[in-house]
C-alpha positions in Angstrom: -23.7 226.6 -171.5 -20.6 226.6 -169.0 -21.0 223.1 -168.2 -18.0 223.6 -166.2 -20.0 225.7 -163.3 -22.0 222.5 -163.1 -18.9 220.1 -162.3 -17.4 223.1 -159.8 -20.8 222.9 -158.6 -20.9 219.0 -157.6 -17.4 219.2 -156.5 -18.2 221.8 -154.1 -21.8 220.4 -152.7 -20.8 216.8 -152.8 -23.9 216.0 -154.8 -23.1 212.3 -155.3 -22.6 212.0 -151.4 -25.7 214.0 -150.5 -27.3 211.7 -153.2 -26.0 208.5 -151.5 -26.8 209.4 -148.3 -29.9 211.0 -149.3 -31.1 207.0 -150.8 -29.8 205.3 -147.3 -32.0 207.5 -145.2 -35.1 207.3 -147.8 -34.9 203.6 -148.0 -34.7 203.1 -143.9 -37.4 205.4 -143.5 -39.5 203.4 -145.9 -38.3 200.2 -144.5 -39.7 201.4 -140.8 -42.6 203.3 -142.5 -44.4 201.1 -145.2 -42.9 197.9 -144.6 -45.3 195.9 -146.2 -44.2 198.0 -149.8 -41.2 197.7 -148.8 -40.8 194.3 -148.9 -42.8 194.1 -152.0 -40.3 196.1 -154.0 -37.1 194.5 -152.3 -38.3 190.7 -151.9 -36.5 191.1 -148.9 -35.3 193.5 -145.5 -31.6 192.7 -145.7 -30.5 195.5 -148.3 -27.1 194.9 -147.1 -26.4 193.9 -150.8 -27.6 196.9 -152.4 -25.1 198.5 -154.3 -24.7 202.5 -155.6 -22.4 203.5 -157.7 -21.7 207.1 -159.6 -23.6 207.5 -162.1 -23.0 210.2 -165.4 -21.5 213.8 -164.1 -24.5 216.4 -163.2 -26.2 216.5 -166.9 -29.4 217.9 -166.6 -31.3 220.6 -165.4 -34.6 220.2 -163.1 -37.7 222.6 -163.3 -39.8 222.6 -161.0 -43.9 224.6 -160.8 -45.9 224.5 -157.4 -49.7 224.1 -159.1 -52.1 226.2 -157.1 -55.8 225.4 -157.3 -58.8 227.0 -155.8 -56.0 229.5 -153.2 -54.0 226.4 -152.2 -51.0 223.6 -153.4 -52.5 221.2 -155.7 -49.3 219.8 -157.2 -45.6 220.1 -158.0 -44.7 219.8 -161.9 -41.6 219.4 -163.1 -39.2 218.8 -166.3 -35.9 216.8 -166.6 -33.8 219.1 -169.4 -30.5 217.7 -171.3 -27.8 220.3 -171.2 -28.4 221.3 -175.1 -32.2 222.0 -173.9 -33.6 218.8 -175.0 -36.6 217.2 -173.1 -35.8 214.2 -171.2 -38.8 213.7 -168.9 -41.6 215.4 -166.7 -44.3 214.4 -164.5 -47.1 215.4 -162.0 -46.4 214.6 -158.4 -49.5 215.4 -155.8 -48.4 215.4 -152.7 
């Protein structure tokens, strides 16, 4: 696999920067939104000491099915694939 097409990929679409500012709005939202959960998962609402750093180059590929049941969406599947094809994770969301 060309592995380099995935680095000239994340150089080009700033994926770490999309990823980072991606996390800040989630976890605002969430904060606004649920912020009961929120506090249960922080222990706190000052996340001013939250820390993101760059983690491993792109190294996997996601796959992701829209489940249909009885004409409608019922769930999204997907995989979590190693570059050398091996299985890293997968799960059922219903949304």
């Amino acid at each position: 696999m060309e592995t380099d097409n995935l680095k000239e990929f994340e150089l080009k679409y700033s994926c770490f920067t999309k990823a980072t500012n991606g996390f800040w709005e989630y976890v605002n939202s969430w904060k606004v939104d649920e912020p009961d959960e929120f506090y249960e998962a922080f222990m706190t609402f000052d996340i001013s000491k939250i820390v993101l750093e760059k983690g491993q180059p792109i190294e996997y590929v996601q796959t992701t099915l829209v489940v249909l049941f009885m004409e409608g969406f019922f769930a999204e599947y997907r995989i979590l694939q190693k570059l050398n094809g091996e299985i890293m994770d997968d799960g059922l969301s219903f949304k």
